[in-house]
ZALOMAR-294604 format. One line per 3 residues: number of its first residue (from 1); their letters; for each residue x, y negated, z of N, C-alpha, C, O. Coordinates in steps of 0.1 Angstrom, whole numbers, plus 5000, padded with zeros to 4 digits. Layout:
ZALOMAR-294604
NUM) A) X:Y:Z:X:Y:Z:X:Y:Z:X:Y:Z; ...
end
This chain:
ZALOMAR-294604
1) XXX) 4973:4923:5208:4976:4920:5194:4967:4909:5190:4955:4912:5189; 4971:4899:5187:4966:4891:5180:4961:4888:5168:4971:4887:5161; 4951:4885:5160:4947:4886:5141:4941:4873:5141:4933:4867:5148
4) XXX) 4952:4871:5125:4948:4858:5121:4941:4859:5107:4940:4870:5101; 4937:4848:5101:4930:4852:5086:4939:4839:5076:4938:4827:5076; 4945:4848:5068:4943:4833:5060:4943:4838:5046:4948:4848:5040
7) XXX) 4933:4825:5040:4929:4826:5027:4941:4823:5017:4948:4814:5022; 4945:4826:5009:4957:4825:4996:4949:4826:4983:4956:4830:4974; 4933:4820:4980:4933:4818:4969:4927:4828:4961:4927:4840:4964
10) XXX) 4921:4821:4948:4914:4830:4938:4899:4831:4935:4893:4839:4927; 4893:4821:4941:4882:4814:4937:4871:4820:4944:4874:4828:4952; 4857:4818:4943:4848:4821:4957:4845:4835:4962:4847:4846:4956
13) XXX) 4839:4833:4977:4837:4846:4975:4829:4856:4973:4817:4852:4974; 4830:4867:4972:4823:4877:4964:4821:4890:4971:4832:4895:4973; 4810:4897:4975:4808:4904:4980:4802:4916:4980:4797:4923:4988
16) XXX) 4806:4917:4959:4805:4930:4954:4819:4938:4954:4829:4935:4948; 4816:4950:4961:4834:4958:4960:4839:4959:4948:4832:4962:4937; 4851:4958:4949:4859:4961:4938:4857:4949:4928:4861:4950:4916
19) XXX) 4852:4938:4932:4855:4928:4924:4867:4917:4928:4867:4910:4938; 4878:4916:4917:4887:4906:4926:4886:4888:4928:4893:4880:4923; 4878:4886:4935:4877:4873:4938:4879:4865:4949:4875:4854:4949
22) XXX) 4885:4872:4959:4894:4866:4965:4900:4870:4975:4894:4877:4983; 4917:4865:4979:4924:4874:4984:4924:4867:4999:4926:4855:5001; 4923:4876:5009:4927:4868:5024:4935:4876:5027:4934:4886:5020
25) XXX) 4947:4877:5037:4960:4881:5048:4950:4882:5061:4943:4873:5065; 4951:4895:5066:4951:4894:5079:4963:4894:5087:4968:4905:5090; 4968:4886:5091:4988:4888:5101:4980:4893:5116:4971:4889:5122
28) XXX) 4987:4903:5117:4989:4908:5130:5000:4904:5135:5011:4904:5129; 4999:4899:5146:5009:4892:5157:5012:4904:5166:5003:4908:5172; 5025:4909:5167:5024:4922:5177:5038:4922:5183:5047:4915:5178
31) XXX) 5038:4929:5194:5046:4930:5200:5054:4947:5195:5048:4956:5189; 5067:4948:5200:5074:4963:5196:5066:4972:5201:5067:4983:5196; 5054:4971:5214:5051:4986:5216:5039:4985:5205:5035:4995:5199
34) XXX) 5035:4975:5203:5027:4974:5194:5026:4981:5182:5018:4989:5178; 5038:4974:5173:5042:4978:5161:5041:4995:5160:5036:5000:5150; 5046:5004:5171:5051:5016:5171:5028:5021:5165:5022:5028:5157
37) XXX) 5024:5015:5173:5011:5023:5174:5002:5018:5164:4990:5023:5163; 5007:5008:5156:4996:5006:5145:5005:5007:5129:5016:5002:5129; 4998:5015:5115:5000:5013:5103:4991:5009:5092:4983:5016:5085
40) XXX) 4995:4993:5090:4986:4989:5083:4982:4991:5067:4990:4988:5058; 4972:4995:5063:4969:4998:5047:4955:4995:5045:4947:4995:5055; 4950:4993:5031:4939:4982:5026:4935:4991:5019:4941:5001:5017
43) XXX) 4922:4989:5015:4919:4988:4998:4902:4981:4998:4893:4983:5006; 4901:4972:4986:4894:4961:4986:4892:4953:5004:4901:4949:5012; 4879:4954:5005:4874:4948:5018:4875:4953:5031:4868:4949:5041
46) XXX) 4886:4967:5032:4885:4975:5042:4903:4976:5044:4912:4977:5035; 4906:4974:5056:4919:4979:5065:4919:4991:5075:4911:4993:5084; 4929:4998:5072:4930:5010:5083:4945:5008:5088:4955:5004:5082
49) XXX) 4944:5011:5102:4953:5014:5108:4956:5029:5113:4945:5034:5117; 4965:5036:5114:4969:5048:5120:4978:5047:5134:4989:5042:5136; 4969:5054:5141:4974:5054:5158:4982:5068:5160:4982:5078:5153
52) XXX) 4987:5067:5169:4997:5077:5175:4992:5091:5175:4998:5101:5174; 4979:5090:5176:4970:5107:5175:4965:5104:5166:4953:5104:5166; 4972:5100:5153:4969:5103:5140:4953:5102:5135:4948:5104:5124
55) XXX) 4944:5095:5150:4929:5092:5139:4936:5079:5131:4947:5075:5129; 4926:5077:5127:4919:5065:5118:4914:5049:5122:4903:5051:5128; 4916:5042:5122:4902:5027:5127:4907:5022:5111:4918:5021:5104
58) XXX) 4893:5019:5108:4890:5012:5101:4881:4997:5107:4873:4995:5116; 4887:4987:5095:4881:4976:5100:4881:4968:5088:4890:4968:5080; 4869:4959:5089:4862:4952:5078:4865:4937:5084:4857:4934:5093
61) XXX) 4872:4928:5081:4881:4918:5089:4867:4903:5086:4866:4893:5093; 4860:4906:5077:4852:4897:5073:4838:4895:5084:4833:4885:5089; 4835:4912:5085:4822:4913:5093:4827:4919:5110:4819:4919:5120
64) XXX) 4839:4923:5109:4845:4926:5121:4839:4942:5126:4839:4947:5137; 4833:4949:5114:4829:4958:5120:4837:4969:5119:4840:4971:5108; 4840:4978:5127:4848:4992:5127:4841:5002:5129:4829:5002:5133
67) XXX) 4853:5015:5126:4849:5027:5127:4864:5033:5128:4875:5030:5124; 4857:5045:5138:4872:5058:5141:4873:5067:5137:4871:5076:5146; 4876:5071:5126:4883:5083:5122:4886:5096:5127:4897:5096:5133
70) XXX) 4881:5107:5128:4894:5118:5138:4904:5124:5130:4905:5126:5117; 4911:5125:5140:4920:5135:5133:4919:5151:5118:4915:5162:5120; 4925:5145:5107:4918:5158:5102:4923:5174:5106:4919:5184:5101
73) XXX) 4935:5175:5117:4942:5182:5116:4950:5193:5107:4946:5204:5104; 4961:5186:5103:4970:5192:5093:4972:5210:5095:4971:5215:5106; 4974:5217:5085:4977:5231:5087:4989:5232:5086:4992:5244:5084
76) XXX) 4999:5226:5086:5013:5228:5091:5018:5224:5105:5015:5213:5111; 5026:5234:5110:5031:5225:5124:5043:5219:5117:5050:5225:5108; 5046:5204:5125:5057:5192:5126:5057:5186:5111:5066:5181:5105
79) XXX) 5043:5187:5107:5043:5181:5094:5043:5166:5091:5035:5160:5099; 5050:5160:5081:5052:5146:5080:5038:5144:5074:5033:5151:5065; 5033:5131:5082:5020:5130:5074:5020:5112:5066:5025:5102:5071
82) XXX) 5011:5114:5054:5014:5098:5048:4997:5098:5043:4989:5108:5043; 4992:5083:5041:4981:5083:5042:4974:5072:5033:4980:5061:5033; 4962:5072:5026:4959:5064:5017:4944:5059:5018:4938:5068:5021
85) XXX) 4939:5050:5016:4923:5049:5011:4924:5041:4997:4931:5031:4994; 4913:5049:4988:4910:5042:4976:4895:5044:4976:4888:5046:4986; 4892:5043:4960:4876:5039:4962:4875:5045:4946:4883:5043:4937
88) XXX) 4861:5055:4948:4861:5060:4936:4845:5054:4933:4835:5052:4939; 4849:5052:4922:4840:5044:4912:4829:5049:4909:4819:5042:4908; 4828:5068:4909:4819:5074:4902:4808:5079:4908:4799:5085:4901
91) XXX) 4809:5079:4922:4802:5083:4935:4798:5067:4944:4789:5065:4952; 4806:5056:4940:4802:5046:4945:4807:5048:4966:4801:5045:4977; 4817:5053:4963:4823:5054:4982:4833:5054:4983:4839:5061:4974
94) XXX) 4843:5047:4993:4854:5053:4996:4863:5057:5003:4864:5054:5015; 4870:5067:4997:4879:5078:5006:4891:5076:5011:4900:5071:5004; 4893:5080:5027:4904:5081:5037:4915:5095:5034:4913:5105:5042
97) XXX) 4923:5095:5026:4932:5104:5025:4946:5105:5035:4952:5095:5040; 4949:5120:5037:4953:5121:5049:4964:5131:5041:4957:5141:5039; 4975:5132:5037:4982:5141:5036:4993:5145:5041:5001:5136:5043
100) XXX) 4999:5158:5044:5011:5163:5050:5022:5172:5041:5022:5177:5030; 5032:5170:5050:5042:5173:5042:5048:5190:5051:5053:5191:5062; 5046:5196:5045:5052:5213:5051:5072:5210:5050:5079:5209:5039
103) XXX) 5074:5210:5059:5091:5209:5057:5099:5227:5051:5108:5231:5043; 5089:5234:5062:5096:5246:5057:5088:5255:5045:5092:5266:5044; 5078:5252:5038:5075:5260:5028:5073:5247:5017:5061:5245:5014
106) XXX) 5081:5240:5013:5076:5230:5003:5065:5229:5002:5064:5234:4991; 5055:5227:5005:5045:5225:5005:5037:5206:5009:5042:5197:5016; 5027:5207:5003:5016:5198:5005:5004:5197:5007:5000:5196:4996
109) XXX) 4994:5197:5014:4982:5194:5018:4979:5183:5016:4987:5174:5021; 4967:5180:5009:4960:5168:5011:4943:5168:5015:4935:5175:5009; 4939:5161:5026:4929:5160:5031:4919:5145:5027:4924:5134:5025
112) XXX) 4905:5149:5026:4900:5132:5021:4885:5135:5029:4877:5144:5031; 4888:5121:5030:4872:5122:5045:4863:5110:5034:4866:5098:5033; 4853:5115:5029:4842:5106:5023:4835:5097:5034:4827:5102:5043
115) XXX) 4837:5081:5034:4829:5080:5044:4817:5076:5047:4813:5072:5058; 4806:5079:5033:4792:5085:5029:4788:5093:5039:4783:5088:5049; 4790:5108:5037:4799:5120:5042:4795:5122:5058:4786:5126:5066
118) XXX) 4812:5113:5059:4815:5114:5074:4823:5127:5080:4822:5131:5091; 4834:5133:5069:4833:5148:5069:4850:5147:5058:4853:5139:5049; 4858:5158:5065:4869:5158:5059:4870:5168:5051:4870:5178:5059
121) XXX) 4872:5173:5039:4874:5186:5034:4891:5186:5023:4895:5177:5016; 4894:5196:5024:4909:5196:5016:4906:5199:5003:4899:5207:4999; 4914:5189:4996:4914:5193:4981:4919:5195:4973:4915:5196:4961
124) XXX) 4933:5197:4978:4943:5204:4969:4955:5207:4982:4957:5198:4990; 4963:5222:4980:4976:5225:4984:4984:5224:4974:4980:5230:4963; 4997:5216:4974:5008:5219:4959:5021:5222:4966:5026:5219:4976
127) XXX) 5025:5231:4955:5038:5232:4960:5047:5223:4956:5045:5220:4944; 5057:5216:4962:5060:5204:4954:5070:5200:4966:5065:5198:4976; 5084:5199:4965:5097:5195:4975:5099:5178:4974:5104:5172:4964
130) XXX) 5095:5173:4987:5097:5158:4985:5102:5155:4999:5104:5165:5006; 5104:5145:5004:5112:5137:5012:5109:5124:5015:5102:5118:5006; 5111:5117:5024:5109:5107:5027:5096:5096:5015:5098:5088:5006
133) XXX) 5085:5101:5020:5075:5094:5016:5070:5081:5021:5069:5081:5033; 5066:5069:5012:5056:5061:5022:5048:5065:5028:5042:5074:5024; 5046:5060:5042:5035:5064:5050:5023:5062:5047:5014:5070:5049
136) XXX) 5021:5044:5041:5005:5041:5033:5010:5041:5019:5021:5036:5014; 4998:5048:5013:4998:5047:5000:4993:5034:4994:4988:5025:5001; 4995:5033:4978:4989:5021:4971:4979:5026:4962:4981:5035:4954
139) XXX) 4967:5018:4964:4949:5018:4951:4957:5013:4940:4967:5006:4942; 4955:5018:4929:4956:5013:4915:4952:5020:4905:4955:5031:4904; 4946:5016:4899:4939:5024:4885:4931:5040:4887:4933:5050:4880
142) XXX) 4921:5038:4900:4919:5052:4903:4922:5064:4909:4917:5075:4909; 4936:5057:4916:4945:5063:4924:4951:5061:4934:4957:5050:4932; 4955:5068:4948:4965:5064:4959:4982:5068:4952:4986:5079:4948
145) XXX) 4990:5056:4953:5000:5062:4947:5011:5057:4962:5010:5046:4967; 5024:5071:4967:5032:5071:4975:5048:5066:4966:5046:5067:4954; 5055:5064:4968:5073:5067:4964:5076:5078:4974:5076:5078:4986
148) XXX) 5080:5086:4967:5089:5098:4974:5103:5100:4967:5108:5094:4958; 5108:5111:4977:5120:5115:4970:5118:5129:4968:5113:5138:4976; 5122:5131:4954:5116:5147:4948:5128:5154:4944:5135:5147:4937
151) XXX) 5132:5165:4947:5139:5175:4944:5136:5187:4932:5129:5197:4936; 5139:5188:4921:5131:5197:4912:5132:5209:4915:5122:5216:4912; 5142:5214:4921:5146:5225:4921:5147:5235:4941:5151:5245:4947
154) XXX) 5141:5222:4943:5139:5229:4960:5149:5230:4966:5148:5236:4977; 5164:5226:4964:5175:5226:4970:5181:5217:4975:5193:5218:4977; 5173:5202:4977:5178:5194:4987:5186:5185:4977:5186:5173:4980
157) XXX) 5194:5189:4964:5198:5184:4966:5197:5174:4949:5186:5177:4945; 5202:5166:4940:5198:5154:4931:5180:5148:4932:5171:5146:4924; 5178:5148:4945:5169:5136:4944:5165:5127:4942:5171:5117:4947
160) XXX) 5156:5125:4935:5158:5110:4924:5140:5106:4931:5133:5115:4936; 5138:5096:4930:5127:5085:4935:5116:5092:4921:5120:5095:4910; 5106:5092:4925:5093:5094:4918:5080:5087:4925:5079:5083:4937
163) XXX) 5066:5085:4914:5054:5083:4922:5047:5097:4925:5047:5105:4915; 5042:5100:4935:5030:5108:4940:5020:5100:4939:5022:5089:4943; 5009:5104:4935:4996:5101:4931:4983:5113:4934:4982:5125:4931
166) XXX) 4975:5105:4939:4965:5114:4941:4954:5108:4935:4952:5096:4938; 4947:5114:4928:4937:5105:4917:4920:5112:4915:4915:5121:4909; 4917:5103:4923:4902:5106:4933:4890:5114:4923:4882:5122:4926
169) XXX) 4895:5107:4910:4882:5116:4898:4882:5131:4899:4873:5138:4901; 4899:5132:4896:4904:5149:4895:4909:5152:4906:4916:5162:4904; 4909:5149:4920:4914:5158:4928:4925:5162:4929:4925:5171:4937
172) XXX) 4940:5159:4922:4949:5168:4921:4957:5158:4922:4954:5146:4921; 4968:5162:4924:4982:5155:4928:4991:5156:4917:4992:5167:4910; 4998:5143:4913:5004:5142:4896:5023:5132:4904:5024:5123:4913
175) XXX) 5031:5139:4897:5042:5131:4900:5046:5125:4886:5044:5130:4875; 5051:5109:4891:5051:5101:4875:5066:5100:4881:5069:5101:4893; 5075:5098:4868:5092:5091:4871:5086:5074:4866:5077:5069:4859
178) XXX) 5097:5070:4872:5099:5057:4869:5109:5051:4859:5109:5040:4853; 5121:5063:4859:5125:5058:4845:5139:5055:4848:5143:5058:4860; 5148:5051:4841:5158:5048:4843:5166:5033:4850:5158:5024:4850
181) XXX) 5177:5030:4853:5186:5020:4859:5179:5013:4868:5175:5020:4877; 5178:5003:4866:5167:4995:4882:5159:5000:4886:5156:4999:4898; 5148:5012:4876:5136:5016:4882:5140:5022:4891:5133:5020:4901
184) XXX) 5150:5031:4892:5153:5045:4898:5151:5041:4918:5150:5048:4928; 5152:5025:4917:5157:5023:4932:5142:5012:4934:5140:5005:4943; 5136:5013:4926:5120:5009:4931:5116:5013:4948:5121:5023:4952
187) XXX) 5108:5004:4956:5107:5006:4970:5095:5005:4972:5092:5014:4979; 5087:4998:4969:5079:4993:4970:5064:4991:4959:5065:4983:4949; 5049:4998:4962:5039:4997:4954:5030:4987:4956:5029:4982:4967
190) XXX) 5023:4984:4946:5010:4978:4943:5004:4974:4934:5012:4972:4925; 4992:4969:4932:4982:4963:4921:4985:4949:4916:4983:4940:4924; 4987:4948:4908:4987:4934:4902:4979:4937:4892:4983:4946:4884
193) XXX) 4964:4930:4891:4956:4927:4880:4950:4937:4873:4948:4935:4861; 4947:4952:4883:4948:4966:4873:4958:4971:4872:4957:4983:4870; 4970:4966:4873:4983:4974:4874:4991:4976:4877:5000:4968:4880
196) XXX) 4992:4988:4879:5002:4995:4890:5018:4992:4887:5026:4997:4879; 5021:4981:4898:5035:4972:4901:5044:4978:4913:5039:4984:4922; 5059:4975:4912:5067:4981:4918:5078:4972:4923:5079:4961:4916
199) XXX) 5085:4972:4931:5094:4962:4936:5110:4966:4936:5112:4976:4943; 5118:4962:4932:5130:4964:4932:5138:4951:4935:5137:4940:4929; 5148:4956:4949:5158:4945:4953:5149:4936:4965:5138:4940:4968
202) XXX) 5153:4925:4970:5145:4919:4981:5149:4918:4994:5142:4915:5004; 5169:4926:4994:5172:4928:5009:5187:4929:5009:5195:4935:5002; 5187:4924:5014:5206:4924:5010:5213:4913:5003:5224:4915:5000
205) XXX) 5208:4904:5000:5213:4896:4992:5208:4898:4976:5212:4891:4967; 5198:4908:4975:5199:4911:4962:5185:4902:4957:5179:4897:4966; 5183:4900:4945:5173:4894:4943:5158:4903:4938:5158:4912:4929
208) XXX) 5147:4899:4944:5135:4905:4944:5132:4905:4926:5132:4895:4918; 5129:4918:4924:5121:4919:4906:5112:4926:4914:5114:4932:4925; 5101:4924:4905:5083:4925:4905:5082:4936:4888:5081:4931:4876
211) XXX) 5083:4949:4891:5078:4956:4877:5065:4960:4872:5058:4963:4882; 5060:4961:4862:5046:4962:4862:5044:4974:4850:5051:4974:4840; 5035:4984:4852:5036:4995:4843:5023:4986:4835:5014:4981:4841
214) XXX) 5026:4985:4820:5015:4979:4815:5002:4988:4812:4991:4984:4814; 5007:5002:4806:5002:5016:4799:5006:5021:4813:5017:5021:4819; 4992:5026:4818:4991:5036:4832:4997:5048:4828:4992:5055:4820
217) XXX) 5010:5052:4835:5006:5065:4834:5022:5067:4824:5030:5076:4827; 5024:5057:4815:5034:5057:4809:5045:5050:4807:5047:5040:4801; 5056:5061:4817:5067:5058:4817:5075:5042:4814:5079:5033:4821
220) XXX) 5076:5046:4800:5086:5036:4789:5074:5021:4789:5077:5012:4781; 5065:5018:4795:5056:5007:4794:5060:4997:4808:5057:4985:4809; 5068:5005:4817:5076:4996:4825:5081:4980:4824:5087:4981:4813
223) XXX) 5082:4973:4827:5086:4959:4820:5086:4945:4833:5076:4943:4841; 5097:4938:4833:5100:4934:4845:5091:4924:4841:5091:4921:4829; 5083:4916:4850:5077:4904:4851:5078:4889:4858:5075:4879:4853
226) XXX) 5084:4892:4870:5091:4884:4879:5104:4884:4884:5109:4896:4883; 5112:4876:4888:5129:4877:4894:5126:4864:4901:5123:4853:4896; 5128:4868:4916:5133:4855:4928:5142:4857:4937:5146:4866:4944
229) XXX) 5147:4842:4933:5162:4845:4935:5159:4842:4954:5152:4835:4961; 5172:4853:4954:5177:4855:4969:5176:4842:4978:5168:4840:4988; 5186:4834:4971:5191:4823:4979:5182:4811:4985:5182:4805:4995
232) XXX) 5174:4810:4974:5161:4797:4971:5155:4805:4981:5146:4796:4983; 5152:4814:4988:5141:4821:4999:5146:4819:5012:5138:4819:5021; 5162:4819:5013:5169:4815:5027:5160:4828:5039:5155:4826:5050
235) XXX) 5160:4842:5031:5160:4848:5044:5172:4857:5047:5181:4859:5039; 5170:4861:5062:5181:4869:5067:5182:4882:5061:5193:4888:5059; 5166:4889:5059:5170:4904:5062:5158:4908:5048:5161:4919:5042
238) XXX) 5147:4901:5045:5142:4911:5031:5127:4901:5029:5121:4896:5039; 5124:4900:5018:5113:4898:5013:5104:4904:5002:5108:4908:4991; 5089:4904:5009:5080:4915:5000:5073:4906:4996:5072:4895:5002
241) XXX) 5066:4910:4982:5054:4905:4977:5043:4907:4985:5040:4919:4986; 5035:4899:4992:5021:4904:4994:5010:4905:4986:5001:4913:4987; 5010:4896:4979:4995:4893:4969:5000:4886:4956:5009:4877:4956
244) XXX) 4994:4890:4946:4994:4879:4936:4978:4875:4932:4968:4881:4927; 4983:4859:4935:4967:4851:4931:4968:4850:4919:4979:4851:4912; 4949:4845:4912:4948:4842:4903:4954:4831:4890:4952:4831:4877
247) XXX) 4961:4823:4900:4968:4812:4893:4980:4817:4892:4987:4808:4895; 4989:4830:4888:4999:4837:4894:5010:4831:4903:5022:4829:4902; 5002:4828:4914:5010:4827:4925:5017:4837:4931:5010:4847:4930
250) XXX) 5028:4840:4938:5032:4847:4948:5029:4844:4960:5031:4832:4964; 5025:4852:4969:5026:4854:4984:5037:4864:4989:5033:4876:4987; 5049:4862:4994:5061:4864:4999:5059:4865:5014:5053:4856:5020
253) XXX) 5065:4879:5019:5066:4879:5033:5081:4877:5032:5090:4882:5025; 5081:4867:5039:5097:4864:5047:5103:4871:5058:5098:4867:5068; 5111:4880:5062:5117:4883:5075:5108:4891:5083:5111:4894:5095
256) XXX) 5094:4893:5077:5083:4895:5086:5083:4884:5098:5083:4888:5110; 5083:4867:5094:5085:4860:5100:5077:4852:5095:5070:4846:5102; 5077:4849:5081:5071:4837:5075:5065:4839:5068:5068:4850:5065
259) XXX) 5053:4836:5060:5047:4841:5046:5042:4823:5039:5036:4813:5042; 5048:4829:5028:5051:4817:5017:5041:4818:5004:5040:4829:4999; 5035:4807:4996:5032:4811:4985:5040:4804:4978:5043:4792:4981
262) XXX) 5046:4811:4964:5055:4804:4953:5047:4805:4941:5041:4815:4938; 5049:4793:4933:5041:4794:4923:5053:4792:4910:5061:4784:4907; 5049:4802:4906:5060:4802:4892:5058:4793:4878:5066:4791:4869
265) XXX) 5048:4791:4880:5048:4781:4868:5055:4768:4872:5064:4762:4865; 5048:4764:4887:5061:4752:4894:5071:4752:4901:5074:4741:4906; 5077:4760:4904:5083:4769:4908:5086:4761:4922:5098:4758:4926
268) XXX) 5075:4758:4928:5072:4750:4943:5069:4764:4953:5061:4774:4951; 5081:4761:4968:5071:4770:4974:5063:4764:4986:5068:4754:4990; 5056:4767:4990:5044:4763:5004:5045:4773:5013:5045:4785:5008
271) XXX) 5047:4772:5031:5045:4779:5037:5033:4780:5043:5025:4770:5044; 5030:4788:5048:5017:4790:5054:5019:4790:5070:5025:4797:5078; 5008:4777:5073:5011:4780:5088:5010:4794:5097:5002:4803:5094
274) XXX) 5019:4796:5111:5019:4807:5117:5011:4801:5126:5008:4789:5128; 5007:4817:5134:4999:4814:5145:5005:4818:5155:4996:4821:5163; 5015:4820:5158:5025:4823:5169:5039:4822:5166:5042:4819:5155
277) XXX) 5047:4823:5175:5064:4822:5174:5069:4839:5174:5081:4841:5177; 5061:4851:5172:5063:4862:5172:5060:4868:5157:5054:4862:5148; 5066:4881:5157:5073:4888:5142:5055:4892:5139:5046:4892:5148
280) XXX) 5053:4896:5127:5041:4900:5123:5037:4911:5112:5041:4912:5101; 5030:4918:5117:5027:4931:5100:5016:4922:5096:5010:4915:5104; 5014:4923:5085:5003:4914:5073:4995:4932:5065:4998:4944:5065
283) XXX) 4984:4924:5059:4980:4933:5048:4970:4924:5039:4965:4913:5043; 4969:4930:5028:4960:4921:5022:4942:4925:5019:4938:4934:5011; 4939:4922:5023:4922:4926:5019:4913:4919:5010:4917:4908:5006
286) XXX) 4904:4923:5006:4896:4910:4998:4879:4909:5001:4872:4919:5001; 4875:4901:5003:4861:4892:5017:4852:4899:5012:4848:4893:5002; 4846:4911:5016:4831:4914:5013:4825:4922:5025:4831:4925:5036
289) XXX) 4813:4925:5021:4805:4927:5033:4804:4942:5034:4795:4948:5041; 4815:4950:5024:4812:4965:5028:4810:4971:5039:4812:4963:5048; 4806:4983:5045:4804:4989:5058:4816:4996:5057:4822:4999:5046
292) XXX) 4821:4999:5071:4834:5009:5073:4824:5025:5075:4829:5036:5078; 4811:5024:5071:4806:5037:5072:4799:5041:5056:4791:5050:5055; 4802:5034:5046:4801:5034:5030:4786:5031:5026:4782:5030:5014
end
């Protein structure tokens, strides 16, 4: 596997956590057995990947330094598991969350390894019927947030798209709706600027919107911010937002082939050179000198 770095912008850098001042891509160059054995997810200056025996590597792409995780082992057998790190503010550390999904008792477990600590302990079971979750969660406002599909009534069946949130102050697991007509088919999380943003469209011919909750937490504060059209992007198969810089630029993965920045005010796009002729997973990080051991 191959890692490349490239800078996208946002002014120098800064090497207190949790400050945003500047965004780098690490692209991973991989091959299909590859892809199968790595899942890339961020938060500030730290990347984790999840391997086939379900530990952990974390890695600090600036200082290159890692760390391995174990397994926390889930208390359900054949449980779906999905997985998050955020960073809590009030302890000054941050946490590797590990959660599973019980298929036959609705159930949930969530696990969080401090990595102060060094030590996994569970902090909440809910009962709660969901489906097909992201595997990495999204940092925003205090929280790891998943897209699931939730059932109210435990019978499989009007499932409608919700957020799962797990929110590091309180410990507890919170389901938000997204609301009606376009939201309902949201795919996609993350942070823009403090706030927790969502993606709708980007595959099929359809055109990519960028939603942004202005008011955390509430519903009706929903409000579309971006629309890029399909055709001006000339991809085959789907395009994600990766980052938005300071100058509100877009960083666009193409086809998981290309990654572009578009700038909306000039509505110019730039590609970014590749470092190979092969497909790529990206994540975004931002340059400090945290330890993968807190």
């Amino acid at each position: 596997m191959q890692i490349s770095k490239t800078n996208v912008g946002g002014g120098p850098n800064n090497t207190t956590v949790g400050l945003e001042t500047s965004h780098s891509i690490a692209s991973a160059n991989v091959g299909i057995s590859d892809i199968l054995n790595v899942s890339p997810g961020s938060c500030y200056g730290l990347i984790f990947f999840v391997c086939f025996d379900e530990c952990v590597l974390l890695w600090n792409p600036t200082t290159e330094k890692t760390r391995l995780i174990p397994d926390p082992l889930t208390p359900f057998p054949n449980a779906t598991r999905f997985y998050g790190l955020g960073y809590d503010f009030s302890i000054d550390d941050y946490k590797m969350v590990s959660a599973s999904r019980s298929i036959s008792s609705s159930s949930i477990s969530c696990q969080v390894f401090n990595l102060k600590s060094g030590s996994w302990r569970t902090v909440q079971t809910a009962h709660m019927s969901i489906n097909d979750p992201d595997i990495i969660g999204s940092f925003s406002n205090g929280a790891i947030h998943w897209i699931v599909r939730h059932s109210p009534h435990d019978d499989g069946f009007n499932n409608r798209k919700i957020i799962l949130s797990l929110r590091h102050k309180r410990r507890d697991l919170y389901g938000n709706c997204f609301g009606e007509n376009e939201q309902s088919e949201f795919w996609c999380l993350g942070d823009l600027k403090g706030c927790l943003y969502a993606v709708y469209g980007g595959d099929d011919g359809v055109d990519m919107e960028v939603w942004v909750m202005k008011e955390y937490g509430i519903e009706s504060s929903w409000s579309k911010v971006i629309k890029l059209d399909w055709i001006r992007f000339g991809c085959d198969y789907g395009m994600t937002p990766g980052c938005f810089t300071y100058e509100d630029d877009v960083v666009i993965d193409l086809d998981s082939w290309d990654l572009v920045r578009f700038s909306v005010k000039d509505n110019q796009i730039k590609r970014f050179r590749k470092c190979s002729t092969d497909w790529h997973l990206w994540v975004v990080y931002y340059e400090t000198l945290v330890s993968p051991y807190g």
